[in-house]
Structure formats: structure tokens, C-alpha cells
C-alpha positions in Angstrom: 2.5 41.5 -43.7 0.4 41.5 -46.9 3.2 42.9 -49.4 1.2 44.3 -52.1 -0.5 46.8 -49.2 3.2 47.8 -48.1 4.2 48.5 -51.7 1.2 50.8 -52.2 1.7 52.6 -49.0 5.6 53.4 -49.8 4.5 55.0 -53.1 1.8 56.8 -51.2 3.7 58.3 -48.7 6.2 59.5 -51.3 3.6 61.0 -53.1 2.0 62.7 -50.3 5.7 63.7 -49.2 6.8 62.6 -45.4 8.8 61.0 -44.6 7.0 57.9 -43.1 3.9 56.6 -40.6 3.5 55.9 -37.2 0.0 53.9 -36.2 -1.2 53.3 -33.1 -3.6 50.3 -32.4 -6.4 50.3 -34.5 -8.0 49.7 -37.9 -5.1 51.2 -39.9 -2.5 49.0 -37.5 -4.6 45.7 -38.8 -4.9 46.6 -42.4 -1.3 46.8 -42.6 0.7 44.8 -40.4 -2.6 42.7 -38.9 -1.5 43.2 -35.2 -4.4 43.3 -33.1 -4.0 45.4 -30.3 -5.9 47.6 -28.3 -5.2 51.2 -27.1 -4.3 51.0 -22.9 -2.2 52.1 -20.7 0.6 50.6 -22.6 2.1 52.5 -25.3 2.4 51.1 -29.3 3.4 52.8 -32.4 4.6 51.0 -35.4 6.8 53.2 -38.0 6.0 52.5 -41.8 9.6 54.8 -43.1 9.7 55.5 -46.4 13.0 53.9 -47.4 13.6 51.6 -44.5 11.6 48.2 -42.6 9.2 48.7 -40.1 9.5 49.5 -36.8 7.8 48.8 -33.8 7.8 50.3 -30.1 5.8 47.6 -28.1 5.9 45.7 -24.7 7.3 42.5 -24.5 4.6 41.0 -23.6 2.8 41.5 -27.0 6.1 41.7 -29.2 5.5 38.0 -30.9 2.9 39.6 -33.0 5.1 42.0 -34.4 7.9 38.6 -35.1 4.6 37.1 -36.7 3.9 39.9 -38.8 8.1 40.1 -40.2 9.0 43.1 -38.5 12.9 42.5 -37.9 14.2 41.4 -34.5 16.8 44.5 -34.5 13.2 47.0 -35.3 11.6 45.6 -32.3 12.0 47.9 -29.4 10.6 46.1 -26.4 9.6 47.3 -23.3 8.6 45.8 -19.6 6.5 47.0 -17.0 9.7 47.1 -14.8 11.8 49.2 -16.8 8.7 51.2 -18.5 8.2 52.3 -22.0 10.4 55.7 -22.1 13.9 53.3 -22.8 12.1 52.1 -26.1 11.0 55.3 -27.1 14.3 57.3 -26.9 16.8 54.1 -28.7 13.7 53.6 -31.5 13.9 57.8 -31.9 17.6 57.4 -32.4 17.8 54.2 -34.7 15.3 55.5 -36.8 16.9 59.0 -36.9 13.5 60.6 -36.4 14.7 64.2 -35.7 13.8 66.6 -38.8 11.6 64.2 -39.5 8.2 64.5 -41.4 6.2 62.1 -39.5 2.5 61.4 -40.4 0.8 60.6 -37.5 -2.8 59.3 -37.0 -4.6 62.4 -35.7 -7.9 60.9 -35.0 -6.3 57.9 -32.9 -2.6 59.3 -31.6 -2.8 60.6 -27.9 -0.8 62.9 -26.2 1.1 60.7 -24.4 2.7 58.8 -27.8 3.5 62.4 -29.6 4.9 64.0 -26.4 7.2 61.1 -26.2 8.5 61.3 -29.5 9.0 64.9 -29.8 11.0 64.1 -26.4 13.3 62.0 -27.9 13.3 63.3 -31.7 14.2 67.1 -31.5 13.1 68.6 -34.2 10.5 66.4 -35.3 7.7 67.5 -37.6 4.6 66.1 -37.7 1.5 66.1 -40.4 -1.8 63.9 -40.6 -1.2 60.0 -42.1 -5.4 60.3 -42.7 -4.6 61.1 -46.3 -1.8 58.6 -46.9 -4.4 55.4 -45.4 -7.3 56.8 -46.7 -5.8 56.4 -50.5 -4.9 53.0 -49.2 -8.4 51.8 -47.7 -10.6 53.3 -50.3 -10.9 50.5 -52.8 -11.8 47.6 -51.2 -10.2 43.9 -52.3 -12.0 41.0 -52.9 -11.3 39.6 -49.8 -12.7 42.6 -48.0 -16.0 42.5 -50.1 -16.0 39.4 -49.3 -16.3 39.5 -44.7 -18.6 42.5 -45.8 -21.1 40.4 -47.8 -20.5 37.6 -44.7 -21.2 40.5 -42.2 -24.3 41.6 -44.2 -25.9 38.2 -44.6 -25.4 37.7 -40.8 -27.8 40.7 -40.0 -29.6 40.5 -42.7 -30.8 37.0 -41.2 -30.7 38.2 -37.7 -33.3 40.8 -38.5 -35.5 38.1 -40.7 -35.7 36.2 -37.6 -36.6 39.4 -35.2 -39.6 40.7 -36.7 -41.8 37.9 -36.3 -41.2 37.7 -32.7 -41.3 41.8 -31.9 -44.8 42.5 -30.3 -46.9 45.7 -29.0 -45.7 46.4 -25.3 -41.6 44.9 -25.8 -39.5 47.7 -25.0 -36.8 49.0 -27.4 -33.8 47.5 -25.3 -35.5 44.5 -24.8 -35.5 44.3 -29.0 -32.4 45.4 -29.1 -31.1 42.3 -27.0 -32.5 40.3 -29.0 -31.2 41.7 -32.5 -27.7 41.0 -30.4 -27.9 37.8 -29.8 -29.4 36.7 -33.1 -26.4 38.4 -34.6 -24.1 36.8 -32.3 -25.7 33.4 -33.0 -25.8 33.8 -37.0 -21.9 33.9 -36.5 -20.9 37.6 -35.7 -17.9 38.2 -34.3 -18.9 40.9 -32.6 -21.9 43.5 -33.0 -20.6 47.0 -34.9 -22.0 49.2 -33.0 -25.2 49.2 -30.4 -27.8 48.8 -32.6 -30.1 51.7 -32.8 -33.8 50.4 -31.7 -35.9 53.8 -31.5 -39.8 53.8 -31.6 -42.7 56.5 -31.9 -40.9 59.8 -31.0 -37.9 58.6 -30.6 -37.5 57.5 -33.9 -36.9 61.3 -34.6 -33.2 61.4 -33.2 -31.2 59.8 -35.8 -28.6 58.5 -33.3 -30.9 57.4 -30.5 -30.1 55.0 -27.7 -32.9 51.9 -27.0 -34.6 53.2 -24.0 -37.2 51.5 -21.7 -40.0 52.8 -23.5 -42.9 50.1 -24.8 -43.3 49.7 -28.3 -46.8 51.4 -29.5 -49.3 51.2 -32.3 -48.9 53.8 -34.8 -45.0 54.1 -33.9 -42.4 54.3 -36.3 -39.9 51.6 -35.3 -36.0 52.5 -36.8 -33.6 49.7 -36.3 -30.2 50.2 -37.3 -27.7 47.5 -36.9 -24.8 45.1 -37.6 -21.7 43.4 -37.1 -18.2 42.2 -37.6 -17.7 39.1 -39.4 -13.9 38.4 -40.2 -12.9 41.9 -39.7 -14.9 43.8 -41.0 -18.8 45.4 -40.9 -22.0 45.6 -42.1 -24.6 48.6 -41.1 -28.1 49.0 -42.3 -31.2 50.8 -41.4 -34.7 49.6 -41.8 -38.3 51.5 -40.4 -41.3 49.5 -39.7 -44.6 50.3 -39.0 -46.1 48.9 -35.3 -50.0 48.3 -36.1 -51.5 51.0 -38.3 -49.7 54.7 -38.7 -50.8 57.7 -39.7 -50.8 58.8 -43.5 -48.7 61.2 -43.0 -45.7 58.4 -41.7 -46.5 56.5 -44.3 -46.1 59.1 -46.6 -42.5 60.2 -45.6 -41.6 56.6 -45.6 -42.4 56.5 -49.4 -40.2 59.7 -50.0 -37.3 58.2 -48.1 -37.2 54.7 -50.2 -37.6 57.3 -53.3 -34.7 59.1 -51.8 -32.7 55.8 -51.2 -33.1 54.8 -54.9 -32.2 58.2 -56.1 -29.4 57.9 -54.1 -28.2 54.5 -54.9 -29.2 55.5 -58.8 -26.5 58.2 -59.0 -23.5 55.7 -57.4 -21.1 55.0 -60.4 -17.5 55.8 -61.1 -16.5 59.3 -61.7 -20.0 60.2 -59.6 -19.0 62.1 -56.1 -20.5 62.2 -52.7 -22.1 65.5 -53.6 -23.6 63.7 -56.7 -25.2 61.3 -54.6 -25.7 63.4 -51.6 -27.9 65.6 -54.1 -29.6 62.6 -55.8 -31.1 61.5 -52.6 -31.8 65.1 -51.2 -33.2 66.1 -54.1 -36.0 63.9 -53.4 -37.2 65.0 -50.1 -36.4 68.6 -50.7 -38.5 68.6 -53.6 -41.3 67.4 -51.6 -41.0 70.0 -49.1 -39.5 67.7 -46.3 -35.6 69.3 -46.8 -35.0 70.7 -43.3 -36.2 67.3 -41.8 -33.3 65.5 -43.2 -30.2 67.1 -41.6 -27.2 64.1 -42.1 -25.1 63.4 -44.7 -26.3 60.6 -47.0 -23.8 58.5 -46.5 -20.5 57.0 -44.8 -17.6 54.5 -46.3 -17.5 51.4 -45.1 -14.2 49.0 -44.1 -12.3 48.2 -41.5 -14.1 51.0 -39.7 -18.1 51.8 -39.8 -17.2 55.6 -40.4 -14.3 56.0 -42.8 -14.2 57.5 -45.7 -15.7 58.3 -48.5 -18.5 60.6 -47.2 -21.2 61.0 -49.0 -22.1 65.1 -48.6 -22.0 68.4 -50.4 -18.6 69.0 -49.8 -17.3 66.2 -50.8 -16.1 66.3 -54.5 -13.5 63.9 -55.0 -15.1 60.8 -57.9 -15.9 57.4 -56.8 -14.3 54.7 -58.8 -14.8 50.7 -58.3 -14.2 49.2 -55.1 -15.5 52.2 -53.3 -18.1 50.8 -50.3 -20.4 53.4 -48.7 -24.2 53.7 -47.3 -27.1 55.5 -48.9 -29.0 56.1 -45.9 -31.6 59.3 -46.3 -34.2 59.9 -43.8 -36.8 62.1 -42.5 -37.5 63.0 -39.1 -40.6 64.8 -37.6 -39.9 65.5 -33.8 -41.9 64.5 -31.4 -44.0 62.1 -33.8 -41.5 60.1 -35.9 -38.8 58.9 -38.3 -37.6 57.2 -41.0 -34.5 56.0 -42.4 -33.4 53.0 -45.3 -30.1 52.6 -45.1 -28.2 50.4 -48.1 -24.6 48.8 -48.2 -23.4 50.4 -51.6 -19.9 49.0 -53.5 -19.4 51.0 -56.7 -19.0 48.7 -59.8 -16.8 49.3 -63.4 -19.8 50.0 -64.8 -22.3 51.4 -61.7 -23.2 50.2 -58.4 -24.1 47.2 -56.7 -26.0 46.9 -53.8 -24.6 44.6 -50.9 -28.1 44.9 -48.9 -31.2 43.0 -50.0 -33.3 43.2 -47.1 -37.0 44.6 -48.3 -37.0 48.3 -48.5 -41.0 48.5 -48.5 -42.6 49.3 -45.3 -43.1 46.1 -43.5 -46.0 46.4 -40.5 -45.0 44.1 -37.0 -46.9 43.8 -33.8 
């Protein structure tokens, strides 16, 4: 376990006043312990207490990666298929002395069937969110992270270099978005972050659209959203093309939106919020009349996760400081004709910001 993580999550759970964690398999599970897992049919919850060693409920089948990863031998509570998982549950309840306990539990990954089973076998247990507790953790990136980003963004930014000259009028958006896969994958991905987002002419007015069957047109907006894991960790950017010549009007919004990306990349230093930033690149398209045609935040954190925090909106008022990865990614979309969005890999900076995406923000005609 990466010691200098475990010391700065005892002093945040103190601060934040429970009593300890319990993570399932996921992102926060790998940040701190580096057990890869994944969530099934059989039950894992490691226990971070505040004043104790870990702990660890998991089968036996899977329990050499909590040995790898230092957890004690007598804090390993091992389960088989034969026997089940309910054994483990009740003698880890009762060594850890869980019962008027203040758990912080993972509310966006913890199912039913892991907090039933504890408040089973811990009467009286309490429970609270851990989100605050990690989140204070996995806001400031380390070197080490910046670095698998940067990796992960020179991957796709390559993997998209190598797309454009080969997308033509009539390929269908799925078919493009295969191919933005595999370059990926060949460039060295470890795996793809998300399906890429490959939308075209109207469909390039749902932000979050899904490649469909449909050809690619002249005069469609093309959005292309995309990237990938590369030791661990992601990169996500956006980029709109032009297929053949489109309207002035398209054109036009495309400008406002690389005016609202700069704005918004502009106003990224410490002691800046998401609000600050939120309203830097809003500012932009409301002032030129296009407000209600950008409806999404400005921006997401990046790390172990694609979505994590901090988010870059109104509401959110809490300063940036160094380390802090996000997106700027403003856009404008016109239904039925067309959209537009630039999305940037953003790691704030002692003294400002610092793009981690280079790939051209101009608008760049294919077909």
C-alpha cells in the first residue's frame, strides 16, 4: 500500500469525524490499497479504521491480493463458495467492533446487499458518505498520476491524427467509431474510457449521443469525443469537424465555442472555482445570444475515474489549487441541425493552468 496515501487518509477521516471506511471494488479500492477487483456476485469491502490496520472481507479465491497489498493475515476474513460470505461478515463485524460505529461508506458504489450485511452483524451501526473523505484524497493529482494521464492523452491524441485522413463521405458513425478503437488500442491503450461519442449532422446536437448507423454527410457537423486508459488512468477530449462545406451559421458557433474554450481554460488558476470557470466559458456564448443552447456543466475532474470531482458549474464554489485535473468542454447545440463541442484536459499549475491536450482546436474539414 502506498503509505504516504494511508497517512493522508487517517488524518482525513479524523477530520471529517467517523470513524473509518469501507470500499467496495472500484477506483477508490485501487487508489488506496491497489486491489483490482471487480463488483459480482461475490461480496468485497475493505475497512480503512481510523486507529487500527486494514481490514478486508474477501473470497479466498482473490485474498492473495489483499497479502500483496500488507493487509495482516489475522484482518483477512476469507470466504468460499461452499461456506458463503455471511461467516466473514459477522467475525469481521465483531473483530473490528463495528457496532456504534460511524462508518463512511461509498454511496455511489455500495449495494444493498454489502450494507444490509453489515448492519446485520453490527447493531447499531451508523453510517455517513466516505465521498468527502476520498474526494480530499484524489483531488490533487501526483506526479505519477499526471504522468498515465499525459500517456493516456498522447495515445488518443495520435489515434485521432491517424483517423481523420482515412474518414470519408458515406462511413457510418459506428463504423468511425471502430476505427478510433482500435487505433487507440493499437497506440497502446489499455483499454478505451468510455464508448467514444461519434455523432454527425443532427446528431451532433445530443451531447451524449451513441454512434448510430447513419452515413456521414456533407455539411454535417462531426463531434468525436474519446479516450482511454493508459496505466490506470484516462484521458477524454472532444473535437468537431466539418464534413465538406457547412453552413455559416455552423461555422459560426464553432468559433464561439473555441472562444468559450479559451475563456474557460483562461480563468483556470489557483484560488479560481468551478463557478469562475463555468462563467468564463458561458460568458462567451451567452453574450452572443447562444446561452440556452449550451445546457452542461463546463467541466468534470479527471483521475482514476472520467467523472470525479471537481466539477466545473455554478454551484460549485470550493477554489482550485495545483494538481487539480478537469475538462473545459463548452458547446453549442442547435437541434435538428448540429453541434459543437472542444473539450481540453486542464491541470491547474502554482501559478495558472496547463493544458494536457494539444490536439488543434481550429475547425478542421475531412471527407
Amino acid at each position: 500500500m502506498n503509505t504516504n496515501r494511508l497517512n493522508r487518509l487517517t488524518k482525513q477521516i479524523l477530520a471529517h469525524g467517523v470513524d473509518g471506511i469501507a470500499l467496495v471494488p472500484g477506483p477508490n479500492m485501487v487508489y488506496l490499497s491497489g486491489i483490482h477487483s471487480h463488483v459480482s456476485e461475490r461480496p468485497i469491502v475493505l475497512f480503512y479504521p481510523a486507529d487500527d490496520d486494514p481490514a478486508i472481507i474477501i473470497p479466498n479465491l482473490e485474498a492473495m491480493k489483499a497479502r500483496a497489498a500488507g493487509i495482516p493475515e489475522a484482518r483477512i476474513f476469507g470466504w468460499s463458495d461452499d461456506d458463503g460470505y455471511t461467516g466473514a461478515f459477522q467475525k469481521a463485524c465483531a473483530r473490528l467492533e463495528l457496532s456504534d460505529y460511524l462508518l463512511g461508506v461509498e454511496a455511489l458504489h455500495m449495494r444493498v446487499l454489502e450494507l444490509e450485511l453489515l448492519q446485520r452483524y453490527a447493531p447499531g451501526l451508523k453510517i455517513t458518505h466516505a465521498e468527502p473523505v476520498m474526494s480530499a484524497l484524489r483531488l490533487v493529482k501526483d506526479a505519477s498520476e499526471l504522468a498515465a494521464m499525459e500517456k493516456a492523452i498522447d495515445v488518443a491524441q495520435k489515434a485521432i491524427e491517424q483517423l481523420i485522413p482515412t474518414i470519408k463521405v458515406g462511413m457510418t458513425e459506428k463504423q468511425v467509431a471502430v476505427k478510433l478503437t482500435q487505433l487507440q488500442m493499437d497506440g497502446g491503450a489499455d483499454s478505451i474510457a468510455f464508448g467514444p461519442i461519434v455523432s454527425a449532422g443532427p446528431n451532433s446536437a445530443s451531447p451524449h449521443a451513441v454512434p448510430t448507423e447513419r452515413p456521414l454527410q456533407n455539411g454535417d457537423l462531426l463531434v468525436i469525443d474519446w479516450g482511454c486508459y493508459v496505466d490506470g488512468y484516462p484521458s477524454d477530449i472532444t473535437r468537431t469537424f466539418a464534413v465538406g462545406q457547412i453552413e455559416p451559421e455552423l461555422q459560426h458557433i464553432h468559433d464561439l465555442v473555441r472562444q468559450a474554450n479559451e475563456a474557460g481554460k483562461k480563468a483556470s488558476r489557483p484560488g479560481a472555482t468551478g463557478r469562475d470557470v463555468d462563467r468564463a466559458a458561458r460568458g462567451v456564448i451567452d453574450s452572443a445570444g447562444y446561452g440556452n443552447y449550451f445546457f452542461h456543466r463546463t467541466g468534470h475532474g479527471l483521475g482514476l475515474e472520467v467523472h470525479e470531482p471537481p466539477f466545473i458549474m455554478e454551484n460549485n464554489t470550493e477554489p482550485l489549487t495545483a494538481g487539480n485535473v478537469f475538462t473545459v468542454e463548452p458547446g453549442i447545440y442547435l437541434t435538428g441541425r448540429g453541434g459543437v463541442r472542444i473539450e481540453d484536459d486542464v491541470v491547474i499549475t502554482p501559478d495558472g493552468h496547463r493544458s494536457l491536450t494539444t490536439f488543434p482546436r481550429e475547425l478542421i474539414t475531412i471527407g
